[in-house]
C-alpha positions as CSV (number, residue, x, y, z in Angstrom):
1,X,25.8,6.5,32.1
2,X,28.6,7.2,29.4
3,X,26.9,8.6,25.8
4,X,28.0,5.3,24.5
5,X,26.0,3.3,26.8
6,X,23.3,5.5,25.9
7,X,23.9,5.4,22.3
8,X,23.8,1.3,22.6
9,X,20.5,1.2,24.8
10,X,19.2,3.4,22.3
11,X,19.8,1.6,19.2
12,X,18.7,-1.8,21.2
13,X,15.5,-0.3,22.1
14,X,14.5,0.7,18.6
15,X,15.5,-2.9,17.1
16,X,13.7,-4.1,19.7
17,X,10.3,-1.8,19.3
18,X,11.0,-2.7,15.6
19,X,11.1,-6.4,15.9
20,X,7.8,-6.1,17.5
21,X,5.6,-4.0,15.5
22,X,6.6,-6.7,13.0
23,X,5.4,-8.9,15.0
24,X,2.2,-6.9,15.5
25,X,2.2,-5.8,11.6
26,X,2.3,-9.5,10.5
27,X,-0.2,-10.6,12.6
28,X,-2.3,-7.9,11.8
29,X,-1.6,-9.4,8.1
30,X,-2.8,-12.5,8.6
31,X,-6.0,-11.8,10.2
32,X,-6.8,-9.3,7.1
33,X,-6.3,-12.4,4.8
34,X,-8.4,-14.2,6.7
35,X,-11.3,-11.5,6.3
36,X,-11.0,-11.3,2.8
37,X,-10.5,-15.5,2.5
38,X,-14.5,-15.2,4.7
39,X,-14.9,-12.6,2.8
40,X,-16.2,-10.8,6.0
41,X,-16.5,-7.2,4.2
42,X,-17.1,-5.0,7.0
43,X,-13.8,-6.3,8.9
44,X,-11.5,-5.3,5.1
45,X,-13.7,-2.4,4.8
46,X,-12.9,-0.4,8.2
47,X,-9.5,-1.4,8.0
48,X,-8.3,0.0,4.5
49,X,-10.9,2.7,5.3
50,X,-9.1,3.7,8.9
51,X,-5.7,3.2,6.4
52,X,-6.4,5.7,3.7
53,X,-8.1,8.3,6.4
54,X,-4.4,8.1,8.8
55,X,-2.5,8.1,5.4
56,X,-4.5,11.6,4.1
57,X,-3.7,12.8,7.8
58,X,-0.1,12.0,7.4
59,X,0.7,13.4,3.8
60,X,-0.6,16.7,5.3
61,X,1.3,15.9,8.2
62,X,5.0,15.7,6.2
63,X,3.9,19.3,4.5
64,X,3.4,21.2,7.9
65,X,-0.3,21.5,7.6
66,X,-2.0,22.1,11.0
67,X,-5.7,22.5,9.5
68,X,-8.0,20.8,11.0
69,X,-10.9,21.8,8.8
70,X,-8.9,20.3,6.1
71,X,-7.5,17.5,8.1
72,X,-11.3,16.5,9.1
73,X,-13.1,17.1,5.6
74,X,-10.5,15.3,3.4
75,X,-9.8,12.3,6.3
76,X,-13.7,11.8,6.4
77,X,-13.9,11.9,2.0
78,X,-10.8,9.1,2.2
79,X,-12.6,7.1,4.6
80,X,-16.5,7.3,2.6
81,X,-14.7,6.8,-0.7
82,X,-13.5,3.3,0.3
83,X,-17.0,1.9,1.8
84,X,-18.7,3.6,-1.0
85,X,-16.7,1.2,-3.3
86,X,-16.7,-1.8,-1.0
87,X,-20.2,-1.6,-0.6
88,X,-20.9,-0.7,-4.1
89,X,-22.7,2.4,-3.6
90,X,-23.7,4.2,-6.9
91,X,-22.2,8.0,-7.2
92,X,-23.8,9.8,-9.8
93,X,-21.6,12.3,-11.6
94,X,-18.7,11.4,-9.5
95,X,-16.4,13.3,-11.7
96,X,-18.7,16.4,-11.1
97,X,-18.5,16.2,-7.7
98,X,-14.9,15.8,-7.3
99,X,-14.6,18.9,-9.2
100,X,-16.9,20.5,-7.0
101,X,-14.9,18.9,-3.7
102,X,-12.0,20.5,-5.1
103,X,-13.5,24.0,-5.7
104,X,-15.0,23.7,-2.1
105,X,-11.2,22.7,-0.5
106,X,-9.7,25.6,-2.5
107,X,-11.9,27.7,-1.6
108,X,-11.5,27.3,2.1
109,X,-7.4,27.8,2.1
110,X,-8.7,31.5,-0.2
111,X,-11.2,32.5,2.4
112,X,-8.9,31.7,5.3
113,X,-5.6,32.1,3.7
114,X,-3.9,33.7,6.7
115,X,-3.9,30.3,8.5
116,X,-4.1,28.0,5.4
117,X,-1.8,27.7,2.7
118,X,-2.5,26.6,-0.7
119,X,-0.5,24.3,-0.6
120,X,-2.4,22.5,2.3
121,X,-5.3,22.3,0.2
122,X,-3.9,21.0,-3.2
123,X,-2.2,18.0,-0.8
124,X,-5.3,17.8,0.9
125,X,-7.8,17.2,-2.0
126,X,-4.9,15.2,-4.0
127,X,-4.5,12.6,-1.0
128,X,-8.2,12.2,-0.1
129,X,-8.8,11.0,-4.0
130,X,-5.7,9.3,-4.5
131,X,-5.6,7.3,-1.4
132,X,-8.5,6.1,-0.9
133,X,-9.1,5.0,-4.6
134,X,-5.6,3.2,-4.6
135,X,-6.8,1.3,-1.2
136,X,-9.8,0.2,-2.4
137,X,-8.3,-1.5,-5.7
138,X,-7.3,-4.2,-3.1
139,X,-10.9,-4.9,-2.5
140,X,-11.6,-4.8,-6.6
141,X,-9.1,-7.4,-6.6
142,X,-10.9,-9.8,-4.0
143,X,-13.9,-9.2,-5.8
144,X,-12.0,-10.0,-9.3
145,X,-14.7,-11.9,-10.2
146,X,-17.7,-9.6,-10.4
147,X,-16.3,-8.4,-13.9
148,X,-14.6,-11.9,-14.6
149,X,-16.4,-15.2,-13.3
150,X,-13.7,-17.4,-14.8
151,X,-12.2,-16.4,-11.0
152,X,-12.3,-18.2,-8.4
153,X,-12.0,-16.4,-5.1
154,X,-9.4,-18.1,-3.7
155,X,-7.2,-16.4,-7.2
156,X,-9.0,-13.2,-5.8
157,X,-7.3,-13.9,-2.5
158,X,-4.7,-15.0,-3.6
159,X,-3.5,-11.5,-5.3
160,X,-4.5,-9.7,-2.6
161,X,-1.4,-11.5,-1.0
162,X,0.7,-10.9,-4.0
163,X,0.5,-7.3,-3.7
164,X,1.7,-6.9,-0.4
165,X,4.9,-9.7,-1.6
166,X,5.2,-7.5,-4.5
167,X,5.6,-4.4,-2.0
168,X,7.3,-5.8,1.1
169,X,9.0,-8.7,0.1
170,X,10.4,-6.9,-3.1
171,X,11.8,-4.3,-0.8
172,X,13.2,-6.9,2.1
173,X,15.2,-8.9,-0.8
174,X,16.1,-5.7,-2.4
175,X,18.0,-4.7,0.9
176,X,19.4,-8.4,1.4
177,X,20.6,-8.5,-1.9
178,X,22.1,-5.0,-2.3
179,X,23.7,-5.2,1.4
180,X,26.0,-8.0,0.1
181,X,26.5,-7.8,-3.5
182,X,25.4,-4.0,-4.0
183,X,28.2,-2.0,-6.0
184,X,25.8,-0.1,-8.1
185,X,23.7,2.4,-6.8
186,X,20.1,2.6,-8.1
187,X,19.6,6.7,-7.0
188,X,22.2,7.7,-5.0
189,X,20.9,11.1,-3.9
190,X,17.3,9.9,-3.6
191,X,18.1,6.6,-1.0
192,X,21.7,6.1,-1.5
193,X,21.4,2.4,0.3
194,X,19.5,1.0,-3.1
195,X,21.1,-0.5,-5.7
196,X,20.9,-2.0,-8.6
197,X,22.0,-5.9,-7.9
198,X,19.8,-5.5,-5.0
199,X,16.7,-4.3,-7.5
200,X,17.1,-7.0,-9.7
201,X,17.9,-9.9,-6.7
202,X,14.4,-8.2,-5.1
203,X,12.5,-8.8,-8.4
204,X,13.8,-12.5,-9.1
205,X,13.4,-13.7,-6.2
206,X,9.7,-12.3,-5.6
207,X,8.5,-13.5,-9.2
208,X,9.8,-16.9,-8.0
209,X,8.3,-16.5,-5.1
210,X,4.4,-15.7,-6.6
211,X,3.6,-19.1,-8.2
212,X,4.4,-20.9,-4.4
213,X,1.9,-18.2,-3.5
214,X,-0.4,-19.1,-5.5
215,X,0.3,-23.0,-4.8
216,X,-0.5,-22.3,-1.6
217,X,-3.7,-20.6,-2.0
218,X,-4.8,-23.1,-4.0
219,X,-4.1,-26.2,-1.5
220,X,-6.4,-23.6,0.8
221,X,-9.1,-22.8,-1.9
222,X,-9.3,-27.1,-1.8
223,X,-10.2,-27.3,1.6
224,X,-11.9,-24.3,2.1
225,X,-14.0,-23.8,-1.0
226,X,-14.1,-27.2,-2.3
227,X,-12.2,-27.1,-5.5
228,X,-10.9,-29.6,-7.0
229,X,-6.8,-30.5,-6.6
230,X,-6.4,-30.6,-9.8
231,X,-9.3,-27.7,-11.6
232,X,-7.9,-25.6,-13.9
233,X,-7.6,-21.9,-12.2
234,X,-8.0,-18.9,-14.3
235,X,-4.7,-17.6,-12.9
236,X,-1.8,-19.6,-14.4
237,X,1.4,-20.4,-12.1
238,X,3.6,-19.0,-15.3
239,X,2.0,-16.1,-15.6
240,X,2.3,-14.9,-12.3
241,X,6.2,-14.7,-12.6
242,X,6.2,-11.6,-15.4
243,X,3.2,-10.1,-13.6
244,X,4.7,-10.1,-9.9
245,X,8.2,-8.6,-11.6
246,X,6.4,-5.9,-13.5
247,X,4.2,-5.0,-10.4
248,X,7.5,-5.1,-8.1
249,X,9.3,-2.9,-10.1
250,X,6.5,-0.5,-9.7
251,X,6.3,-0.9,-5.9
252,X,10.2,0.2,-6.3
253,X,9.1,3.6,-7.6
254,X,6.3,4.1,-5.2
255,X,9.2,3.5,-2.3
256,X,11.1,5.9,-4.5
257,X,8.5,8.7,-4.5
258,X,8.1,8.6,-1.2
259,X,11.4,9.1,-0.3
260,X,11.5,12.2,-2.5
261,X,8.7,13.8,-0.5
262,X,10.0,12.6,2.4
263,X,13.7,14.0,1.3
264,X,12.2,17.1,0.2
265,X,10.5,18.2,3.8
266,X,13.9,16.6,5.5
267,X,12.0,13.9,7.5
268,X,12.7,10.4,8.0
269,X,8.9,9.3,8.5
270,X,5.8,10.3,7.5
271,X,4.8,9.8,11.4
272,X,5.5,7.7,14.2
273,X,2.3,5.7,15.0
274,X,4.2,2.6,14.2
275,X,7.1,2.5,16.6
276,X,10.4,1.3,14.5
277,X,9.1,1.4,11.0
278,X,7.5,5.4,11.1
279,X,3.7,5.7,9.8
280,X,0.8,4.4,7.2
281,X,2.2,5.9,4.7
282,X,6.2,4.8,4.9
283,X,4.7,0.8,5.0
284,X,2.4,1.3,2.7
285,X,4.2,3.9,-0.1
286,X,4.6,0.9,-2.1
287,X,1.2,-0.5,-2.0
288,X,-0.6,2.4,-3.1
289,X,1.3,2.1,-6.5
290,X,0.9,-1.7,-6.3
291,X,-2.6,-1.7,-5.9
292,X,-4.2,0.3,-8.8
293,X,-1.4,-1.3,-11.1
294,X,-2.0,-4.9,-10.4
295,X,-5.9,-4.4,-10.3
296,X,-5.3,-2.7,-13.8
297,X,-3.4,-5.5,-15.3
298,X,-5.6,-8.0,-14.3
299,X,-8.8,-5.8,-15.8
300,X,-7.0,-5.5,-18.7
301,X,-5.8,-9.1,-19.4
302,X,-9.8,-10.0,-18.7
303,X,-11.3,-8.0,-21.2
């Protein structure tokens, strides 16, 4: 077989393991939304739990770290940390005993510095409280109404979608955009295939997209919760539009972080558990930026 042949098959075969994780990914998607629409906590709860723990494991992963001490302690803090807030489960003095986590982590890379690096455990202790705290403001959202009742839950639903169309869709439109009208590049020696049309055609066009969102989980919260067509929902459909542009453009920089860490270590994926689109971390770069900022917008514009 002639190297073009191979080159061909090749590229075939990764569009087509591509095409399918989608596939997989969206499905995956859908049955997510339909935990959190039951409200079915313990389905929500393993997942983003399972997330943050792979996503610890990988951002040690792109720095070279082959601890598994650190690997297991900071995968098993990223998983508890996420049930602890799903469940609600009182921490007293968590601030102390981060600090004391930290100490403990540090310590281990001092004491065994011949096979640790430092390094290993300042990635380690920053992922396993980053993560796992940016995960769970996904679940803070669908529980929006524990600190506002004016929610309903569909709206708590309903923005659990809207960060994953502020992160995903954001980017998809970005690349549609920018591939036919791109001439300005956004950071050419970060991802040199972003640009700025492409930025701005992303953001439009998921800001118009949120209030059809929310349309549509309100048509859902009628039949499925009982409210009435026409009730007035705490969430307004203008309001969505400036909140889903400001959140996008934040999901921009989170892509954009990645890709310096990812650029700085010269990979192209932070693993390949998904085939076609890398690891947990080079789907969800975005949404751990999304996250925390939408949940913190929302708590704001409630108090």
């Amino acid at each position: 077989m002639s190297n073009t042949n191979k080159k061909e098959r090749t590229i075939f075969t990764r569009k087509n393991d591509r095409f399918i994780s989608s596939l997989v990914i969206i499905g995956l998607l859908i049955l997510l939304l339909i935990s959190f629409m039951a409200n079915i906590r313990i389905v929500y709860t393993v997942v983003f739990s399972a997330l943050s723990a792979m996503a610890t494991y990988e951002m040690l992963n792109v720095i070279g770290s082959k601890s598994k001490i650190l690997i297991g302690i900071s995968g098993a803090v990223s998983a508890f940390t996420v049930f602890a807030v799903s469940y609600k489960i009182a921490v007293p003095a968590v601030g102390v005993l981060y600090g004391f986590y930290t100490m403990i982590m540090l310590a281990i890379s001092v004491f065994d510095n011949k096979h640790i690096r430092y390094l290993d455990a300042v990635m380690a202790v920053f992922a396993s409280i980053f993560l796992p705290n940016a995960f769970s403001c996904i679940i803070r959202l669908n529980d929006i109404n524990d600190f506002n009742p004016n929610f309903k839950h569909y709206e708590g639903v309903f923005m659990v979608g809207m960060c994953f169309v502020c992160s995903w869709l954001t980017d998809t439109f970005a690349y549609i955009v920018g591939s036919k009208l791109g001439k300005h590049k956004m950071c050419p020696v970060i991802s040199p295939k972003k640009s700025v049309e492409g930025a701005i055609g992303g953001l439009v066009i998921s800001g118009l997209f949120a209030p059809l969102l929310l349309f549509i989980f309100h048509v859902i919260g009628i039949y499925f919760w009982d409210y009435p067509i026409y009730g007035e929902g705490y969430m307004k459909y203008l309001a969505v539009i400036p909140i889903t542009i400001a959140v996008s453009a934040v999901s921009m920089v989170g892509d954009l972080a990645a890709s310096v860490l990812k650029r700085n270590h010269d990979i192209k994926d932070f693993s390949k558990l998904i085939p076609g689109h890398g690891g947990i971390m080079d789907r969800f770069d975005s949404c751990v930026f999304v996250f925390p900022t939408l949940y913190g917008i929302m708590y704001l514009l409630s108090l």
